[in-house]
C-alpha positions as CSV (number, residue, x, y, z in Angstrom):
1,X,11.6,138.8,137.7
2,X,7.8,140.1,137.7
3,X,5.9,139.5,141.1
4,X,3.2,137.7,139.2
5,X,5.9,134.7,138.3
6,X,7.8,135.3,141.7
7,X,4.6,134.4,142.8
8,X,3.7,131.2,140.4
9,X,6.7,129.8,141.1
10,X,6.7,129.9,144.9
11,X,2.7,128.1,144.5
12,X,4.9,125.6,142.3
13,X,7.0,124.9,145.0
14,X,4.6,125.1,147.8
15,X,2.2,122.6,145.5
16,X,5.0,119.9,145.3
17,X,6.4,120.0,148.9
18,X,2.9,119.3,149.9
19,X,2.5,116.8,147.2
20,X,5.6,115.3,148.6
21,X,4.5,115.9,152.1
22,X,1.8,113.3,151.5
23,X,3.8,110.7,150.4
24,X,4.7,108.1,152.3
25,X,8.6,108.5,153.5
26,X,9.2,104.7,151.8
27,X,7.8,105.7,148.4
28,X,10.1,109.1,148.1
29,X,13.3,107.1,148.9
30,X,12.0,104.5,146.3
31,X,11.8,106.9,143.8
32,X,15.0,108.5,144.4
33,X,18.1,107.6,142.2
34,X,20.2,105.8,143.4
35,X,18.4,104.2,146.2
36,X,17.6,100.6,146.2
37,X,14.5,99.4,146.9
38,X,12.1,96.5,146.4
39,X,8.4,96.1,147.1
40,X,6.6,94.1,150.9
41,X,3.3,92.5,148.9
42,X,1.5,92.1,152.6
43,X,-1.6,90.1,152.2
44,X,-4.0,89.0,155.3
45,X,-6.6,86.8,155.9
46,X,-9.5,86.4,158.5
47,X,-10.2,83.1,160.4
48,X,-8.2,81.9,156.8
49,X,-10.5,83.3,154.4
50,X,-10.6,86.6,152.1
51,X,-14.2,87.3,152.7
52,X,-15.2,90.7,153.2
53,X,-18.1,89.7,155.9
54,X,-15.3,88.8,157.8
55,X,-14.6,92.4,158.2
56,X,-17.7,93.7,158.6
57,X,-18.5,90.7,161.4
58,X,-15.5,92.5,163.6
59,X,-15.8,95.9,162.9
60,X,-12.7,96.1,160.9
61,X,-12.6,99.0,158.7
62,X,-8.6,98.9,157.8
63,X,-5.7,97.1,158.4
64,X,-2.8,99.4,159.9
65,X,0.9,97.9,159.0
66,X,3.7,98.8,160.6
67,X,6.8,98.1,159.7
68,X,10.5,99.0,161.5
69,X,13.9,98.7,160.7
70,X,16.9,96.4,162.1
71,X,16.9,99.1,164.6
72,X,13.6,98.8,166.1
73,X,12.8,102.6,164.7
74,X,9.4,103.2,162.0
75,X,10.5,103.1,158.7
76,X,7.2,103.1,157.6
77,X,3.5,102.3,158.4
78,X,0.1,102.6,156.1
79,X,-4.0,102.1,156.2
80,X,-5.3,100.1,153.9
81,X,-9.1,98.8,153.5
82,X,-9.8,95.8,155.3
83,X,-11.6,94.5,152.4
84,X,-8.3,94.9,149.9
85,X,-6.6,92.0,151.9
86,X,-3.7,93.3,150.4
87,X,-1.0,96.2,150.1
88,X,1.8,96.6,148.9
89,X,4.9,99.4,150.3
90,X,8.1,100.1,148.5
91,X,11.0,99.8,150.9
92,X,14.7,100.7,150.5
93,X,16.8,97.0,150.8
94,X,17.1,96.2,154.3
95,X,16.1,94.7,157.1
96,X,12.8,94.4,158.3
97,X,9.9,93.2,160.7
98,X,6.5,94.7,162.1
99,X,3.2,94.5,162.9
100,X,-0.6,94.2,161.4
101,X,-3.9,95.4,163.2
102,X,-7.3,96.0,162.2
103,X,-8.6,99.3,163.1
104,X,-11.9,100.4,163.1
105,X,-13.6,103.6,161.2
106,X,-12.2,106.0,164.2
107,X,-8.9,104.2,164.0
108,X,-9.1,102.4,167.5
109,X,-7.4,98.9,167.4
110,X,-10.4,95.8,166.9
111,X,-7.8,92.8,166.9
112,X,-5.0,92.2,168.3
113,X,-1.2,93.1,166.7
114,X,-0.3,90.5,164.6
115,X,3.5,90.5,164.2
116,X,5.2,89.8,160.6
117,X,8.2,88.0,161.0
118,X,11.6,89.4,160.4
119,X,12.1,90.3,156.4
120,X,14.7,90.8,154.0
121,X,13.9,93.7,151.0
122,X,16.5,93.3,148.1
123,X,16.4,95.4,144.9
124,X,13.9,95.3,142.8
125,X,12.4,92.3,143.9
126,X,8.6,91.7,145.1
127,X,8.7,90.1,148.7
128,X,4.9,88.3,149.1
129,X,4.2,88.2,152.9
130,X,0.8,86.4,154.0
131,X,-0.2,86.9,157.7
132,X,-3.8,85.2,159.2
133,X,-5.6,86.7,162.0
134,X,-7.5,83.5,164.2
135,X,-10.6,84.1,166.0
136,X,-8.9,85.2,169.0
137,X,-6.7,87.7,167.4
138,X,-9.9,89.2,166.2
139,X,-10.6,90.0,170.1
140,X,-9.4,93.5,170.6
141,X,-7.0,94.2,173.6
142,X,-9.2,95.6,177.0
């Protein structure tokens, strides 16, 4: 083998190990066949609206999700804009609950954690969650 493919083929590799590196844990084991899976459609809502004043009002820049298996442990947890008032994760089937709280730009908490409720992910099937955050959730924790 010549060193200039020896050495194309090892930047190959080292491209998609940091491709995959960059993925979220959830989506890789989503993708791989053989692994069941289905999709947490987590929405939120400010003092019961989608309005994105609402976030600028409390210095919420992005919603941090956390979500852990039966065991308690982080299966998987993602930033998504405020504004978005939604995200969606693919998890492998299981059993699920976590937590929701806004974050501002430097990623310091601005609300409260809002729990989401135990969950149930089956195969290939969309599971629509819908959490609200009250005025006094939107206090951050001193």
């Amino acid at each position: 083998m010549r060193t200039s493919t020896f050495v194309g083929l090892l930047g190959s590799m080292a491209s998609m190990a940091a491709f995959i590196g960059c993925s979220g844990e959830e989506d890789i084991a989503a993708r791989m066949p053989g692994v069941k899976s289905g999709t947490l459609e987590q929405s939120w809502t400010i003092e019961g609206v989608k309005d994105p004043m609402k976030c600028q009002q409390y210095g919420a820049d992005r919603m941090r999700l956390v979500v852990f298996d039966a065991k308690g442990k982080v299966h998987a947890s993602r930033l998504a804009k405020c504004t978005a008032f939604q995200e969606t994760l693919e998890l492998q089937t299981g059993t699920y609950s976590g937590n929701a709280t806004f974050v501002d730009t430097a990623e310091y908490p601005v609300s409260r954690s809002v729990s989401i409720p135990q969950f149930v992910i089956l195969d290939d099937r969309r599971l629509p969650i819908s959490l609200d955050f009250t005025a006094r959730d939107m206090v951050a924790p001193q």
